[in-house]
C-alpha positions as CSV (number, residue, x, y, z in Angstrom):
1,X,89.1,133.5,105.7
2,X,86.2,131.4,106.7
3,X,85.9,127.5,105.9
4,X,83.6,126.5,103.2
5,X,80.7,125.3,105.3
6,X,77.3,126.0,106.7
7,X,78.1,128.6,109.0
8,X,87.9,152.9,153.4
9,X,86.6,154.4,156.1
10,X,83.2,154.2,157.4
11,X,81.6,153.4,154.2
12,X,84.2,150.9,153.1
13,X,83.4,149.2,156.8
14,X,79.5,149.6,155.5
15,X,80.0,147.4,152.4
16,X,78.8,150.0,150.3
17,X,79.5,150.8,146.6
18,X,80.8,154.0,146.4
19,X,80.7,155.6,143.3
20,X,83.9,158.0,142.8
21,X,84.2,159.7,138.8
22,X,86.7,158.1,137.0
23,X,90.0,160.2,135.8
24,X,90.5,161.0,132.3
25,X,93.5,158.5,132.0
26,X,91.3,155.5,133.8
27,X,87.5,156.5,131.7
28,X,90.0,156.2,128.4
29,X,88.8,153.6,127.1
30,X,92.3,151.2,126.3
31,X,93.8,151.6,123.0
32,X,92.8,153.1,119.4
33,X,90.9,149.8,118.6
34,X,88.3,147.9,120.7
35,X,87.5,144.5,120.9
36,X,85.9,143.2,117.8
37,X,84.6,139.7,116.7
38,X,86.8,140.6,113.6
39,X,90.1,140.3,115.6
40,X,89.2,137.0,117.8
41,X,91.5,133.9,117.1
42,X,88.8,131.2,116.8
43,X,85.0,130.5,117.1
44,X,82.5,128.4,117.2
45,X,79.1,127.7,114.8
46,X,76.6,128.2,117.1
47,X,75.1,124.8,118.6
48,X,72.6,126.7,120.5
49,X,70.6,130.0,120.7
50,X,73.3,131.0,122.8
51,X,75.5,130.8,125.6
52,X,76.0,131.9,128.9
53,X,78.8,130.3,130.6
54,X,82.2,129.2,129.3
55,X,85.3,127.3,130.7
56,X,88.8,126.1,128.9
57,X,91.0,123.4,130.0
58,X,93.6,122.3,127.3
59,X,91.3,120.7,124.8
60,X,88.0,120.9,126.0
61,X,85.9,124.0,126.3
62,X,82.8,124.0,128.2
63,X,80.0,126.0,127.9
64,X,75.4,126.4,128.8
65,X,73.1,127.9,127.3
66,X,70.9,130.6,128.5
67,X,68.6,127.9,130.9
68,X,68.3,124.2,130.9
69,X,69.2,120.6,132.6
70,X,72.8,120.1,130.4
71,X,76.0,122.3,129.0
72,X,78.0,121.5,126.2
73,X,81.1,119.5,126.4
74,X,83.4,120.5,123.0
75,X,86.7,119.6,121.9
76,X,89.0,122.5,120.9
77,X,91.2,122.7,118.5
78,X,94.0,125.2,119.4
79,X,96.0,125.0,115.9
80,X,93.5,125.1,113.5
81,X,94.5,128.2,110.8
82,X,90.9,128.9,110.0
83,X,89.1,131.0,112.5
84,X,86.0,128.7,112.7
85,X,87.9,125.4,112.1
86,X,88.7,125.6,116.3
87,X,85.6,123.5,116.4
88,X,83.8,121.0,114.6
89,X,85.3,119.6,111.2
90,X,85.0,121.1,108.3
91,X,81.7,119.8,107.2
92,X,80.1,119.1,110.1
93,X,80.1,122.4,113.1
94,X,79.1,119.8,115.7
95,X,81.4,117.2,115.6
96,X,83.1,116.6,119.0
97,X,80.3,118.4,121.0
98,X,77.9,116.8,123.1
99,X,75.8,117.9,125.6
100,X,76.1,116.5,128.9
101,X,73.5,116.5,131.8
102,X,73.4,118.8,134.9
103,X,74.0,117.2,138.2
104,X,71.0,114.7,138.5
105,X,68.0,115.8,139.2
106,X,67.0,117.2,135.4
107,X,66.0,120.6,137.1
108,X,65.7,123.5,134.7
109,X,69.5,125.5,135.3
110,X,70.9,129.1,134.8
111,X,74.3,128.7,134.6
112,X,76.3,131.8,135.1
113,X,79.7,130.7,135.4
114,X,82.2,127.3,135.5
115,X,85.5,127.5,137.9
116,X,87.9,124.7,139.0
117,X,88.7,123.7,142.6
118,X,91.0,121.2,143.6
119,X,89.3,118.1,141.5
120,X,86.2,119.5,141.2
121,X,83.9,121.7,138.9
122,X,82.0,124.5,140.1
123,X,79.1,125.4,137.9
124,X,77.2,128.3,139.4
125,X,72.9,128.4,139.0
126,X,71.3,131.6,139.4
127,X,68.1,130.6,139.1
128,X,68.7,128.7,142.6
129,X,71.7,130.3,144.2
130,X,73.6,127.4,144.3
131,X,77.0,125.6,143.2
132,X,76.9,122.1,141.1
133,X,79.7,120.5,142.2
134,X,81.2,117.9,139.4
135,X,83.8,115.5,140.9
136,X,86.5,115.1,137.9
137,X,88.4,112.1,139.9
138,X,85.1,110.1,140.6
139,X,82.8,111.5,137.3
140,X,79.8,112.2,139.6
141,X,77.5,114.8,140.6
142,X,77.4,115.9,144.6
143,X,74.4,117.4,146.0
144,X,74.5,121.0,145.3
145,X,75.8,123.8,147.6
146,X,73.5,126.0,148.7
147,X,75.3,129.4,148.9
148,X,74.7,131.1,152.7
149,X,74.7,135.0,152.7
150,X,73.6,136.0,156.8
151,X,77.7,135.8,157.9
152,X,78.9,138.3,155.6
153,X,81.0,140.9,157.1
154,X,82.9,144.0,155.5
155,X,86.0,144.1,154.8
156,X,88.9,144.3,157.9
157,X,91.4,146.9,157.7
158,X,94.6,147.8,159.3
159,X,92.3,148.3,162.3
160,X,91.3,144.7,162.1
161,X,87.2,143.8,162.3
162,X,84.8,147.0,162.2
163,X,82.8,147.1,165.1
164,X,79.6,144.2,165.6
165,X,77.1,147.3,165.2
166,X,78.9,148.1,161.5
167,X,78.8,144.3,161.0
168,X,74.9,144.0,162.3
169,X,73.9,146.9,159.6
170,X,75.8,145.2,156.9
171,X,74.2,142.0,157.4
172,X,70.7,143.6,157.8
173,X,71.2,145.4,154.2
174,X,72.2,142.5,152.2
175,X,69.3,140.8,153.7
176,X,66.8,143.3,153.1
177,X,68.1,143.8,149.0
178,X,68.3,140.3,148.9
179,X,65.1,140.0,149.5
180,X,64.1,142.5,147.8
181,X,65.1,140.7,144.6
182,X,64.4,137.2,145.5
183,X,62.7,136.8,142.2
184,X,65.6,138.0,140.0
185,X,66.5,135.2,137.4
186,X,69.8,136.6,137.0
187,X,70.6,138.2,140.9
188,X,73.9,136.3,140.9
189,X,75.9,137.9,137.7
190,X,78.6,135.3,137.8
191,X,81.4,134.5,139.6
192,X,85.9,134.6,139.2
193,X,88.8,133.3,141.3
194,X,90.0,135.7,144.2
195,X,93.4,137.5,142.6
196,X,94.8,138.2,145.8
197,X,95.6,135.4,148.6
198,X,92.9,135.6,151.2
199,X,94.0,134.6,154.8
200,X,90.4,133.1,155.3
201,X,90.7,130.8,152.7
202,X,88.1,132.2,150.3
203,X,88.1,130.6,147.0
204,X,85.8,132.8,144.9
205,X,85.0,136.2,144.4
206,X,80.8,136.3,143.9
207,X,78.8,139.2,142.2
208,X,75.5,140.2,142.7
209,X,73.1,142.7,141.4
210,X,72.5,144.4,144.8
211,X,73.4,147.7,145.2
212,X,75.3,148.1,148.5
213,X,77.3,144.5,148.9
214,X,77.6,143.6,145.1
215,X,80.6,141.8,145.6
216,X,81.2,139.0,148.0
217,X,84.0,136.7,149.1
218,X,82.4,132.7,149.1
219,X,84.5,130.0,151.0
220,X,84.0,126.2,150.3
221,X,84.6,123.8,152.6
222,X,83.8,120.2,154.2
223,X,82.8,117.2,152.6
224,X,83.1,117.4,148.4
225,X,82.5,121.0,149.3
226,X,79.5,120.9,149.9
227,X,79.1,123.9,152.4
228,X,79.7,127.6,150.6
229,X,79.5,130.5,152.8
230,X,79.9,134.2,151.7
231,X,82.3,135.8,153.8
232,X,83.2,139.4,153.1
233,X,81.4,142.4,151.7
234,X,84.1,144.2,149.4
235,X,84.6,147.5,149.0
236,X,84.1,148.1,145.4
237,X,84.9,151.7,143.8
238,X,83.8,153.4,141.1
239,X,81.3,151.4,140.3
240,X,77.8,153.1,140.1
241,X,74.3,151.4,140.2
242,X,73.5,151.8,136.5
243,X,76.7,150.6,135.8
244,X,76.5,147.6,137.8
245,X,72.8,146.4,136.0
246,X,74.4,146.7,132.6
247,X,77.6,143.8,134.2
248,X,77.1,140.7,131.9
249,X,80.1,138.7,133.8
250,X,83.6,138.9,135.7
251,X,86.9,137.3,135.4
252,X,90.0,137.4,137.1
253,X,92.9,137.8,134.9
254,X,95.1,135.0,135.2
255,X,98.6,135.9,137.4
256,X,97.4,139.8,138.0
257,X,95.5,141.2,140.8
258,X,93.2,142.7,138.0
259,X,89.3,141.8,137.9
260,X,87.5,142.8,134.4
261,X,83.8,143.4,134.3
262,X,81.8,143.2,131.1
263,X,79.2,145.8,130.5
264,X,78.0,145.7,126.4
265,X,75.2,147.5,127.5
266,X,78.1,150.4,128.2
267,X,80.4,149.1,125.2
268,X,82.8,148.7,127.4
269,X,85.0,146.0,129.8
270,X,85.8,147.8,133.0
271,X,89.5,146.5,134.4
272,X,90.0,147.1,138.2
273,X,92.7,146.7,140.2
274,X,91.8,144.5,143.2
275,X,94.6,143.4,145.4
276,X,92.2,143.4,148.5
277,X,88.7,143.1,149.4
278,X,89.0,146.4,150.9
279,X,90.9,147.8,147.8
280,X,89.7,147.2,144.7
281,X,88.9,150.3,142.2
282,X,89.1,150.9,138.5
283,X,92.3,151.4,136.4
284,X,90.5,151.8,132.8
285,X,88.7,150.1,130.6
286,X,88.6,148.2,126.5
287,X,86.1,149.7,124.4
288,X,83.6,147.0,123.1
289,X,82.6,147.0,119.5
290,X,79.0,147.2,118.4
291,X,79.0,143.2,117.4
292,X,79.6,142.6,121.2
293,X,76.1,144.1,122.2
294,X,75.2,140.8,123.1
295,X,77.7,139.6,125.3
296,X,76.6,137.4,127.9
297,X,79.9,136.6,129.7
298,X,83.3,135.9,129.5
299,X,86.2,133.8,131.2
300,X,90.4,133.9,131.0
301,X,91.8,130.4,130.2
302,X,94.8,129.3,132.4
303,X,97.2,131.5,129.3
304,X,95.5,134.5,129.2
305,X,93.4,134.4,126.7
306,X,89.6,135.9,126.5
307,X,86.6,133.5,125.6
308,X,83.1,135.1,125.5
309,X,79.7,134.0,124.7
310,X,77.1,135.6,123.2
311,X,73.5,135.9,124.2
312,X,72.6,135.5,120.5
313,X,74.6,134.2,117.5
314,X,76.0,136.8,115.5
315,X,74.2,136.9,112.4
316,X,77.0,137.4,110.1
317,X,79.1,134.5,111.9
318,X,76.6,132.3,112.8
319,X,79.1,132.0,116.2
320,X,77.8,132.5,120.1
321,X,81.5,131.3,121.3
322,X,84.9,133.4,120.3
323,X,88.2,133.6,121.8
324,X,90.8,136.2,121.9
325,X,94.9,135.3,121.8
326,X,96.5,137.2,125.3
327,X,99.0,139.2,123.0
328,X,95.1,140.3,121.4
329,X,94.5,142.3,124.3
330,X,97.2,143.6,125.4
331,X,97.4,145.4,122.3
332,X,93.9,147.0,123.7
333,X,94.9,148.0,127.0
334,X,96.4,152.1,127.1
């Protein structure tokens, strides 16, 4: 009950997607129910028009909306019984929010995503391709990471590196579709933790809305981090072009090589298996119920459980921000 307030071969070499028809035990779509707003364990009152990015650590849960120079900084309440008492007070939805500025040049952002990295916050912008590094140890902003893409290679296999002319043509495609959507807003979907341990030290797996090299390994390093490189091309499965434009965000789930894709466009969350950058390919996927149409992304907490934001507040809510218990969704899954 609600509160009384306001309320591998050649092609895999090549980077590309290749698009394989799903079985009828991985199209099923998990279990008899599918994800509903209804079944979430908490939310939160919208505070904005809605949200795009979202982050948990303990009590805090972090969040941006669609574009702007600030995300919201809000204190979670893990034990409250009432499903919209996780936030706020009872009277007042915005008690222990605040909005906090982005890095510190006051430039318009597009955040699409929030991961930790050994002290520091990375908060990626689409609008510019880069990551905002926030040091947690110091409480400053670094300058921003611009996000190089002319290195990537495919994937190696038991073979080791594909040849420099397969690596040349990989390179050249990326390029070319990069290009080609310079002026996409949202080219850069968001971005999840690698599941599987990467001998090259890659500390993020990086989607993209391009239709041969979609998803890329990015490796931090130097000073504060301040020097990202995408690395790898991998070889995605199963994964067609359509499909891929109607991806509203990615998340690893926490202690499984298992990536899930969001697609409310497609009702559904697509789970693959991904245990290498040369092997990842679906396994199924969770039904999405019709109040999820506006999902805008999504993020697993360090216990398992599911927070997602909505492009718009649902109307019979009033909430952009919900979060699923881990026991939730396994219930879900076939």
């Amino acid at each position: 009950m609600l509160s009384k307030r306001i309320c591998l071969g050649f092609f895999a070499a090549l980077g590309v997607i290749s698009y394989f028809p799903l079985s009828s035990s991985q199209a099923k779509a998990g279990g008899s129910n599918p994800l509903r707003l209804k079944d979430s364990r908490h939310f939160q009152i919208s505070i904005e028009p809605g949200l795009h990015a979202v982050f948990r650590r303990e009590k805090v849960v972090l969040t941006s909306p669609e574009e702007g120079s600030f995300y919201i900084q809000s204190t979670y309440n893990e034990t409250a019984r009432e499903v919209d008492l996780g936030f706020g007070s009872l009277h007042n939805p915005l008690d222990g929010s605040e909005r906090s500025p982005l890095a510190t040049d006051a430039k318009e952002r597009r955040l699409r995503g929030i991961l930790p990295l050994d002290g520091y916050l990375f908060f990626l912008d689409s609008l510019r391709r880069q990551l905002l590094i926030w040091n947690e140890a110091t409480k400053e902003w670094h300058l921003p990471a611009d996000i190089v893409f002319d290195q990537v290679r495919p994937p190696a296999d038991r073979g080791g590196e594909a040849p420099e002319s397969e690596i040349r043509k990989v390179r050249q495609r990326l390029q070319r579709e990069y290009r080609a959507k310079v002026s996409d807003r949202d080219l850069l979907i968001g971005f999840t933790r690698i599941p599987w341990l990467d001998k090259e030290k890659s500390q993020f797996l990086l989607l993209l809305r391009l239709a041969h090299s979609p998803l890329l390994t990015v490796h931090c390093e130097g000073r504060h981090y301040g020097r990202c490189m995408a690395q790898r091309s991998c070889f995605l499965a199963g994964l067609g072009a359509d499909e891929l434009e109607s991806v509203r965000g990615i998340a690893t789930v926490p202690g499984r090589k298992e990536i899930w894709l969001a697609m409310p466009r497609k009702n559904k969350i697509l789970r693959l298996s991904a245990s290498s950058c040369l092997s990842i390919r679906p396994i199924g996927s969770i039904a999405l119920a019709p109040d999820l149409r506006d999902l805008s992304n999504m993020n697993f907490d360090e216990q398992g459980n599911l927070w997602v934001t909505l492009a718009k507040a649902n109307p019979d809510l009033n909430g952009s921000l919900f979060r699923w218990d881990a026991a939730t969704l396994e219930q879900l899954k076939p």
